[in-house]
Backbone bond lengths (Angstrom), bond angles and torsions (degrees), N, CA, C in turn:
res aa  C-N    CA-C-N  psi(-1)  N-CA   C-N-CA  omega(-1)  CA-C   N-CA-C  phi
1 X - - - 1.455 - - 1.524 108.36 -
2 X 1.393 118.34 148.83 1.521 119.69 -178.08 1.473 94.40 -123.65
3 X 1.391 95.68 132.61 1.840 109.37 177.16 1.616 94.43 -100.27
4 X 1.370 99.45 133.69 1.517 102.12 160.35 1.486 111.79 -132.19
5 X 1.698 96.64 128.50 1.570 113.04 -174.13 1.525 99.26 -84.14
6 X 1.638 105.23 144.64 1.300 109.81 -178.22 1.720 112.80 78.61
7 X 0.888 102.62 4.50 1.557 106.37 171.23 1.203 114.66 -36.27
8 X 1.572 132.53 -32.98 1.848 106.27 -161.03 1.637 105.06 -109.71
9 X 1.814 96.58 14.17 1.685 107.68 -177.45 1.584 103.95 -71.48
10 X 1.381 98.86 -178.95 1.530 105.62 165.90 1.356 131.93 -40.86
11 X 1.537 102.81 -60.04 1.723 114.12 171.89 1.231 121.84 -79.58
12 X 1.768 94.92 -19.84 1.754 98.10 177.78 1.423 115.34 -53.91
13 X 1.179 100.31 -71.01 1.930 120.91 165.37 1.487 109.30 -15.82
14 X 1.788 129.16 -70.57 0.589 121.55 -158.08 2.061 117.10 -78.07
15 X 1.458 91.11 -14.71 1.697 104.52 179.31 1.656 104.50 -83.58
16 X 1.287 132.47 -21.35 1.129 121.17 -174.08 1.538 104.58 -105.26
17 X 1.574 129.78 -5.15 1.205 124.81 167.03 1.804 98.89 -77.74
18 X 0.995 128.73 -16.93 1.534 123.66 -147.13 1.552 75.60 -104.89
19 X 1.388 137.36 -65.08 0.967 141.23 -147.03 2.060 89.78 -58.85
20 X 1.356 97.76 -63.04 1.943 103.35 -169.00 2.156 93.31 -44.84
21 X 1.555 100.13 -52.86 1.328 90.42 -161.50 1.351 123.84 -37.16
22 X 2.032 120.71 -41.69 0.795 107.63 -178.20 1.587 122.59 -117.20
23 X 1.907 94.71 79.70 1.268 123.04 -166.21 1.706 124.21 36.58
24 X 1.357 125.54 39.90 1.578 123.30 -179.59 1.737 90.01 -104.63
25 X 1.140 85.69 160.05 1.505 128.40 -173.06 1.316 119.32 -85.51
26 X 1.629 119.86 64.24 1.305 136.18 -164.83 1.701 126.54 -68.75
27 X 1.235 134.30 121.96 1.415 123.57 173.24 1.543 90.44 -110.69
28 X 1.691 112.04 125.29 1.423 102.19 165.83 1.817 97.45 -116.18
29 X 1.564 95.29 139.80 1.290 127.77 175.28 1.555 124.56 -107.73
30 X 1.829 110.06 110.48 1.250 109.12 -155.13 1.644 90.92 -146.27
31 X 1.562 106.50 170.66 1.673 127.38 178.09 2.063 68.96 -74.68
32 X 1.491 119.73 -75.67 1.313 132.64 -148.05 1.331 108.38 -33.98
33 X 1.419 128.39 116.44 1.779 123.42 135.10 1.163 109.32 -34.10
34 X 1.193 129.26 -65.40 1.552 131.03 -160.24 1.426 115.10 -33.41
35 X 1.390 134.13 74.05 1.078 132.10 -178.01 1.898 116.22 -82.15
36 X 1.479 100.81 -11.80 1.673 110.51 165.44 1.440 126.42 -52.73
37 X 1.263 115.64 -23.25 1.285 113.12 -175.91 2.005 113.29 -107.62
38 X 1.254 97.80 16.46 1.837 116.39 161.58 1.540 106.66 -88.21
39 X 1.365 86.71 147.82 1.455 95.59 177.39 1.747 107.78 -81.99
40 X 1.787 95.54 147.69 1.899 83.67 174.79 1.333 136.66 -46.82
41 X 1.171 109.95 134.90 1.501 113.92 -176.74 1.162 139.67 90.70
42 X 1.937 96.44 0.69 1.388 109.62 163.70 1.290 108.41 -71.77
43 X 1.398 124.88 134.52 2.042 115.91 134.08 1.528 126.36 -49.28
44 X 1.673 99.73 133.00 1.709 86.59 -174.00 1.910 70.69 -115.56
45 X 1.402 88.84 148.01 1.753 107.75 164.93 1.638 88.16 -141.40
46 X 1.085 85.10 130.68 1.797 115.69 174.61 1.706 108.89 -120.87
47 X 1.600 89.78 135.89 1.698 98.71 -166.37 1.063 95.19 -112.25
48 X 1.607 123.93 15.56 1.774 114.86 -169.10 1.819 115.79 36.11
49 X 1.229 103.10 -137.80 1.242 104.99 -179.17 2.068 131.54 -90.60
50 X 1.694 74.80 12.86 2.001 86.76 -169.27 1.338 94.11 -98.35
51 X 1.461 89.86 164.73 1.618 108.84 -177.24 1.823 101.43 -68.96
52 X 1.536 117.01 138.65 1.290 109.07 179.39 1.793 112.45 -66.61
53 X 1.008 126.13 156.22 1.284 129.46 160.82 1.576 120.28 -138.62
54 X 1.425 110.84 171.72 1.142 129.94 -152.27 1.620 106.35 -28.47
55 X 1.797 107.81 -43.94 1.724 88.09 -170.47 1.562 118.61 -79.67
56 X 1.571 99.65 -17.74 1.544 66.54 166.38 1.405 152.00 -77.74
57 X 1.749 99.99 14.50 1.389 104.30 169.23 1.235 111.10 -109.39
58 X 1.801 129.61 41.48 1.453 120.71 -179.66 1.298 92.43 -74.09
59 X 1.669 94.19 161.93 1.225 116.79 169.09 1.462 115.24 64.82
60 X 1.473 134.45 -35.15 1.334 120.38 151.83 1.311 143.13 -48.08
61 X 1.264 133.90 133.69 1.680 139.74 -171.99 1.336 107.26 -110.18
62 X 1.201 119.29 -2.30 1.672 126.67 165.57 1.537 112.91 -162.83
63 X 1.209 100.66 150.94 1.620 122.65 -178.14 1.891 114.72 -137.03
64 X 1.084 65.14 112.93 2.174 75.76 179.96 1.938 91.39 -90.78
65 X 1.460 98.54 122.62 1.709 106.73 -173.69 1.589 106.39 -103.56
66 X 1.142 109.82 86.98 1.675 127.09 171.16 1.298 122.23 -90.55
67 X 1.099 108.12 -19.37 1.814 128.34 160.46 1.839 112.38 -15.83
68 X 0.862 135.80 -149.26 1.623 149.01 165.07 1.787 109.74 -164.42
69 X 1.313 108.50 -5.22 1.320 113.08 -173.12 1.721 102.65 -122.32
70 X 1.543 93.15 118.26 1.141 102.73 170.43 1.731 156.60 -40.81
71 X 1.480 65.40 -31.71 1.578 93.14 -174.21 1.514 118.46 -73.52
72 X 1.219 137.93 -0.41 1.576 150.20 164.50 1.452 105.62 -68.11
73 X 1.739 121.12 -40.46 1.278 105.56 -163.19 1.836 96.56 -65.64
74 X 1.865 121.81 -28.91 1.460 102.70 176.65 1.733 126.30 -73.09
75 X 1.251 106.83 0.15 1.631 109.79 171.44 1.516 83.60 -85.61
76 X 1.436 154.38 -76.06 1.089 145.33 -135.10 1.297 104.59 -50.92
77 X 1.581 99.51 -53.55 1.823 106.45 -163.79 1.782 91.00 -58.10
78 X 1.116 99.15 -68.11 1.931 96.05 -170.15 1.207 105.76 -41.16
79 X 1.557 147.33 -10.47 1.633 138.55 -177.40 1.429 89.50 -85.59
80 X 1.255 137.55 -19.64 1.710 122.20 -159.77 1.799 103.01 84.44
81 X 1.035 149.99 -70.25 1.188 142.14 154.13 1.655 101.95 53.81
82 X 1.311 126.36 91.42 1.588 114.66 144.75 1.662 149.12 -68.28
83 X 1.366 88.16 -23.29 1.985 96.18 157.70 1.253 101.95 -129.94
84 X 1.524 88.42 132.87 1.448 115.42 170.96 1.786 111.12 -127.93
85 X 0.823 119.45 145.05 2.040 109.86 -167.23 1.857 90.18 -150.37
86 X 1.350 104.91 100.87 1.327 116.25 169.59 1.624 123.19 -94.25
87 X 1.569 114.33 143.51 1.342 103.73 -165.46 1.004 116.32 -54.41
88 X 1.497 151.04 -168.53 0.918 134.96 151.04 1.605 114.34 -129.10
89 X 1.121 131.00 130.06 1.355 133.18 -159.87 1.998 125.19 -88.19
């Protein structure tokens, strides 16, 4: 499964439609409830306003970090996680 932080942002949106389109197994990770505007069959996990931690990356083996808040890449490392691909600004 690939978690993508920042999912319901601008680029998020467009990386987790691309990702579902060609059938992968999406967790999107966002401040947003709004899980209506994911494509079917994504997971939406919403961290509200807390720092994400470790579970919300169970079960993922990669995380694309689109986030703006730093603080996810230390839940990633603590999940064990071997790819991690942060935006780059």
């Amino acid at each position: 499964m690939i978690a993508v932080t920042g999912a319901t942002g601008y680029i998020g949106r467009a990386v987790v439609a691309e990702l579902a389109r060609r059938g992968l197994t999406v967790a999107a990770v966002s401040r947003s409830a709004d899980g209506g505007q994911l494509p079917a069959g994504v997971e939406s996990r919403c961290i509200g306003e807390a720092l994400p931690c470790v579970a919300n990356f169970a079960a993922c083996d990669t995380v694309i970090h689109l986030a703006g808040r730093a603080h996810t890449t230390v839940a990633v490392v603590g999940a064990g996680l071997d790819r991690v691909y942060p935006a780059r600004h």
